[in-house]
N, C-alpha and C positions, 0 to 999 in steps of 0.2 A: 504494500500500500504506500501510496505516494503520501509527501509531507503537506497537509493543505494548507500550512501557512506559508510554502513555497511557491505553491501554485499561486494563491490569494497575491504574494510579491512580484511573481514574473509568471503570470500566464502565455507570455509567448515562447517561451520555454518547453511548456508542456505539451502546445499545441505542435511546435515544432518536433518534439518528440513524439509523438503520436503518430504525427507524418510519415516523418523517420522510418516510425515502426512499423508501418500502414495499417495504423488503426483511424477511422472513421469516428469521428468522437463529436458532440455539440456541445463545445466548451462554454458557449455564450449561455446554454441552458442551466447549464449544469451552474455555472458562476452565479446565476441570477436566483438558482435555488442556493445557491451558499448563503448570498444574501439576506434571502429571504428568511432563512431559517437563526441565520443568527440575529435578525431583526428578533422576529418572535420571540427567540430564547433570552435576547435583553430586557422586550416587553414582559416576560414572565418575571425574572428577575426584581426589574422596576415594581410591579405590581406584587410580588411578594414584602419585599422592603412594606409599600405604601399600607397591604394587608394588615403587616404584624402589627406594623404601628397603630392604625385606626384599632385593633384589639384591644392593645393596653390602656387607648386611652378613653373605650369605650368606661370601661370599669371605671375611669373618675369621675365621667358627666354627671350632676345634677341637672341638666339640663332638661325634660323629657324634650321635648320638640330636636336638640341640638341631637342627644341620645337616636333620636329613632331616623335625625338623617346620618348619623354614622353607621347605624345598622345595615341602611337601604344601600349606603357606598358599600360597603362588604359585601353586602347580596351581590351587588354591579361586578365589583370587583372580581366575589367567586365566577360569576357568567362570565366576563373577560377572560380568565383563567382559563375554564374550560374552551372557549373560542379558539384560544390560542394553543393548548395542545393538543386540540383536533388538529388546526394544521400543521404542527410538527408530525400529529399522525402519520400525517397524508403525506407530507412533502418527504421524510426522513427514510424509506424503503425505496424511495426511485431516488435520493442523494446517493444512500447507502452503494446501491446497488451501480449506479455510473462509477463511485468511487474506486469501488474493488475491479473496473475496467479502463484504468486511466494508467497508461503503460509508465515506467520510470523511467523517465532517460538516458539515454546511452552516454557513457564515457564521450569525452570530448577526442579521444583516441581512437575510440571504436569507427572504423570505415563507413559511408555511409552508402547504404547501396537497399534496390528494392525485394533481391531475395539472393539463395545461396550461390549463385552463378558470380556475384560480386564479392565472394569473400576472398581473404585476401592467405595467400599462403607464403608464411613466416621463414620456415627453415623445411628442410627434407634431413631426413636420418636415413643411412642403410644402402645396401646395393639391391637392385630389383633380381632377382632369381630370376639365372639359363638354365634351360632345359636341351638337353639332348636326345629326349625322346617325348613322348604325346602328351604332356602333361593331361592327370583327371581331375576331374572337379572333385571338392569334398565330400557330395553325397554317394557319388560313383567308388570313391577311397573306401569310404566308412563302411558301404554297404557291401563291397569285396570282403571285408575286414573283418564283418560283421560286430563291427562296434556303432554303426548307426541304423535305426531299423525307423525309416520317418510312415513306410506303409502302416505299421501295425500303431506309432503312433496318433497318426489318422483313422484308426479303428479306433482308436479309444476315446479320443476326444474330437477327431473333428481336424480341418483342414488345420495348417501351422504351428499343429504339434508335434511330437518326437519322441524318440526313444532311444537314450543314451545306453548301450551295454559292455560290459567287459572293460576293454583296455580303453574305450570312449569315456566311460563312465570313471573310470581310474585318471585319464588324461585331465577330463575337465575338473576332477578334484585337486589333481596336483598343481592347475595355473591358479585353481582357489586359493589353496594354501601356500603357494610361493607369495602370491599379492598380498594374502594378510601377512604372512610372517615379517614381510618386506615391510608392512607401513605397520607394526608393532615395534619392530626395530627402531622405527623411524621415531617411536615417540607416539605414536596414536594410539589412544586408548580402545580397544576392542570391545564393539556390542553388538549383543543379540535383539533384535529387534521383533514386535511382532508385526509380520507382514498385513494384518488384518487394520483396521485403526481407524478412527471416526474422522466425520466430511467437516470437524474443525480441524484436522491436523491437514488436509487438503486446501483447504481455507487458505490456513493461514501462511503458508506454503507458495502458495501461489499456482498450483495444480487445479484451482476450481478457482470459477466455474470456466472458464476456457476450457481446461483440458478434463470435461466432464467425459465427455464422450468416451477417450480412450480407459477410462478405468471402469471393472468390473466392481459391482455394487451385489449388496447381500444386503435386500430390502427388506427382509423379516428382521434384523438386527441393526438396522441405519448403520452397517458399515461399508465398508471399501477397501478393495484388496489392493495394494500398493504397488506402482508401476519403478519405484526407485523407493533406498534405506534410505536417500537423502529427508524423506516426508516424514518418519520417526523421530531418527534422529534427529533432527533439524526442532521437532517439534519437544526432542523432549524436557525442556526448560520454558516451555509455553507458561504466560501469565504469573512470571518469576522475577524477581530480580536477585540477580547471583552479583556475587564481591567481585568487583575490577579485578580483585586479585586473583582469581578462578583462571581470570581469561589470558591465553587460548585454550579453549576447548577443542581438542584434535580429536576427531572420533575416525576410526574404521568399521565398517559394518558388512558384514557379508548376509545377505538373504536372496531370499527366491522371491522373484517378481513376476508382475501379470500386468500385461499388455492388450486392450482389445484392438488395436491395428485398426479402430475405425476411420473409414475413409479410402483403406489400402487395399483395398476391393483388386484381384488381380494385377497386385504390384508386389513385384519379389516371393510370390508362388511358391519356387521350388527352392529346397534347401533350408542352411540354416540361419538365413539372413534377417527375415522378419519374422517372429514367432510371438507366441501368445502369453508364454511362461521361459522363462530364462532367472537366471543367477550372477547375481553382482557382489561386488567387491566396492563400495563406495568411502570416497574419503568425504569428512564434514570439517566444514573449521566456525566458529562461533568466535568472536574476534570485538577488540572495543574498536566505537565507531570512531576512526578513523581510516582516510582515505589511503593515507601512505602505509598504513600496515595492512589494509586488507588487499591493495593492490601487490604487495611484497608475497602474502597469502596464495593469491591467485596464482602468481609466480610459479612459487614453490608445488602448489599441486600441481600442474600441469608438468613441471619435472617429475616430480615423484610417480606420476604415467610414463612418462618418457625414461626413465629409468627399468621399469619393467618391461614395453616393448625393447629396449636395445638386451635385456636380461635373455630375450625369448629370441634376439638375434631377427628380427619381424622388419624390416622395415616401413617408415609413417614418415609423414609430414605433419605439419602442425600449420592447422587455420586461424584467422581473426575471423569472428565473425561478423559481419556486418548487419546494420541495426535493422534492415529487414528480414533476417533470419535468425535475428536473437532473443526474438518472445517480446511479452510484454514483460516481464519482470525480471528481467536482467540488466545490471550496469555496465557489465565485459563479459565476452565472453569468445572461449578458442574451442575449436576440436580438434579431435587426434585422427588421422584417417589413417588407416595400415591398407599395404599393400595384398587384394587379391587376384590371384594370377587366372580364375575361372571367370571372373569380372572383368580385367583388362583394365582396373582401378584402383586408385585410395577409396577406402569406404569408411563409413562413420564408425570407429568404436567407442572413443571418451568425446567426454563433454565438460569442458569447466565454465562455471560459471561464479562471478563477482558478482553479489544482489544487494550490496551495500546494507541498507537501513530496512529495504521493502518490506521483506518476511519475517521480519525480526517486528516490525509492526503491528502486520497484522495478526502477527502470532503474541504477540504485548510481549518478548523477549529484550528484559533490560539489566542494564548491571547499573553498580554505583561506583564510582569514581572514591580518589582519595579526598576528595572534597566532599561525598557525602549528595553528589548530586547525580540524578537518575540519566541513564540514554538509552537509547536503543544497540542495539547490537550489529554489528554485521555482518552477515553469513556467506557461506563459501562451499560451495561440493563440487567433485569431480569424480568421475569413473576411473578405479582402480585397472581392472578390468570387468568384462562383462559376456559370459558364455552362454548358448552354444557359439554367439558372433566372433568371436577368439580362436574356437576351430578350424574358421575355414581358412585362413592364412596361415596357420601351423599345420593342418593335415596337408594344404595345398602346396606350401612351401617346400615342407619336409620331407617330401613323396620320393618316391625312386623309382627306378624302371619297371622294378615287378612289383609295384600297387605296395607295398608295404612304406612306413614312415616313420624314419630318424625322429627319435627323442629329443625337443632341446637339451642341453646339459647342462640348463639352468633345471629343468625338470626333472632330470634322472634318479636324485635322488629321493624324490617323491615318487618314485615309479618302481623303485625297491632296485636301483641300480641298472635298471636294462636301460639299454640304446635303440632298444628298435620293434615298432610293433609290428609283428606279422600277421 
């Protein structure tokens, strides 16, 4: 959530960020109900003062005549009252509701471009993998291998699901725990999260209501099954205020996440590229607000990705995003794309994003300073890594001529020592 006494200082700011963002916004409405409603909320104000006092001084009049026109102002009064928080009734769920859709503006860094075709790409890491014979695709590997079985996972649940077995299922555990072990080391605290978790941790997050669609819901219970650890975690000092001294909070989080791909209607089909349910490895930073230290934050996670792909030997680039493909509730943000060789591409595996103040707002996430005074926090995630999407550049990559695939030897000892899945 944006600050409205920044908006209320430089509205064209926000407008221009909106643009940026291509959001479609009527600011001119929207300002004329800010207005309006802090009118009313001063009139209520004014007229509780003017209340209390005609009470006490009801009780001295001798007067009757003066007495019973002090009464009939109080009558007046209560009926003004009520007038006037009908229309905060009214006006306060359509303020509300603009508010929580009022993008926060991009970094004055951040590229400015209308979608991901303008982003801007930073550095390249890695050599792109020769082949000397036919290179296969991943599911073609898996399915020789019999470590991915996506038919029978489509028996069970339905199109973009899957079925990790054997030395698949051992694989994607070992990039798990390589990624936690690596960002424990590093100083992050490690949590279990529940993947389940109520539509304020979505709220306040900034996953709702834009990104309604994509999450599955479990309407007998008002919950929501969680598309990233970042919405837990992130939420879990909701409506706190923790000691300056706390911060930083460095959290790691590994969970199982659910995706409904609405919208992606015969887009990315086959394979393990968009699916439904998949497992993450998420870095969170909670952070005092400040600019130069969250911007140093954002930094530092996007290495500590970069760190793990050069671990798995994968080669990636690293994007800037540009403010039309950066959402509405991001202040920066980069991806990490890796190279895969059945695509002919970088493709998206991490995402970091800098959210400054926004989520920490809406979610009422605040510390206290050594002064004793309250602020808001500012929050920071990034993908560790994130599987089965981590697969296909590792089985694709590592493949050899007889369909079998070399173990990273950042992996191997997660894999009980062996080099090679046949």
């Amino acid at each position: 959530m944006i600050d409205i006494k920044k908006l209320r200082e430089n509205p064209e700011l926000f407008k221009k960020a909106a643009i940026d963002k291509g959001y479609k916004l009527d600011f001119d409405k929207f300002l004329a109900m800010d207005a309006e409603l802090l009118q009313l909320r001063q009139l209520l104000q004014d007229l509780a003062t003017e209340k209390n006092a005609a009470g006490k001084a009801i009780g001295k009049m001798k007067d009757a005549t003066e007495r019973q026109g002090a009464i009939d102002r109080v009558a007046q009064l209560k009926d003004d009252e009520k007038k006037y928080n009908d229309g905060i009734a009214e006006l306060e769920p359509q303020f509300n509701e603009m508010m929580l859709r009022i993008p926060q503006p991009a970094s004055p860094d951040s590229p400015i471009g209308k979608d991901e075709s303008e982003n801007v790409v930073t550095r390249n890491w890695g050599d792109l993998p020769k082949f000397d014979f036919e290179p296969k695709d991943h599911i073609a590997l898996g399915t020789a291998l019999g470590i991915i079985d996506q038919e029978r996972g489509v028996k069970l649940s339905g199109s973009r699901f899957y079925v990790l077995k054997g030395d698949g299922c051992l694989l994607q555990r070992a990039i798990m725990a390589l990624a936690h072990d690596m960002m424990v080391k590093k100083g992050f605290e490690p949590l279990s999260v529940p993947v389940i978790t109520r539509e304020e941790t979505f709220m306040g997050t900034g996953w709702f209501p834009e990104g309604k669609p994509q999450v599955y819901q479990i309407p007998e219970d008002d919950l929501f099954m969680i598309g990233t650890a970042e919405v837990p975690a992130t939420s879990l000092y909701m409506n706190e205020i923790l000691d300056g001294e706390e911060l930083p909070k460095k959290f790691v989080a590994q969970s199982l996440c659910f995706r409904r791909e609405a919208g992606a209607a015969g887009k990315d089909t086959a394979g393990l590229y968009r699916v439904h349910q998949f497992e993450k490895v998420e870095q969170v930073i909670i952070c005092k607000n400040d600019s130069a230290e969250s911007e140093q934050w954002h930094q530092q996670i996007v290495k500590n990705s970069e760190e793990l792909m050069q671990a798995l030997e994968l080669p990636y680039r690293v994007l800037e995003i540009c403010t039309g493909d950066m959402g509405m509730a991001k202040y920066r943000m980069y991806d990490i794309e890796t190279w895969m060789p059945s695509r002919d591409a970088y493709c998206e595996t991490h995402s970091a994003s800098n959210l400054q103040d926004f989520q920490a707002r809406r979610l009422n996430l605040r510390y206290r300073d050594e002064n004793k005074k309250v602020h808001f926090c500012h929050t920071l995630n990034n993908t560790v890594v994130a599987s089965p999407r981590v697969l296909i550049p590792v089985l694709e990559q590592y493949q050899n001529a007889d369909g079998s695939i070399r173990i990273p030897k950042a992996l191997q000892p997660y894999m009980f020592g062996r080099e090679v899945i046949k």
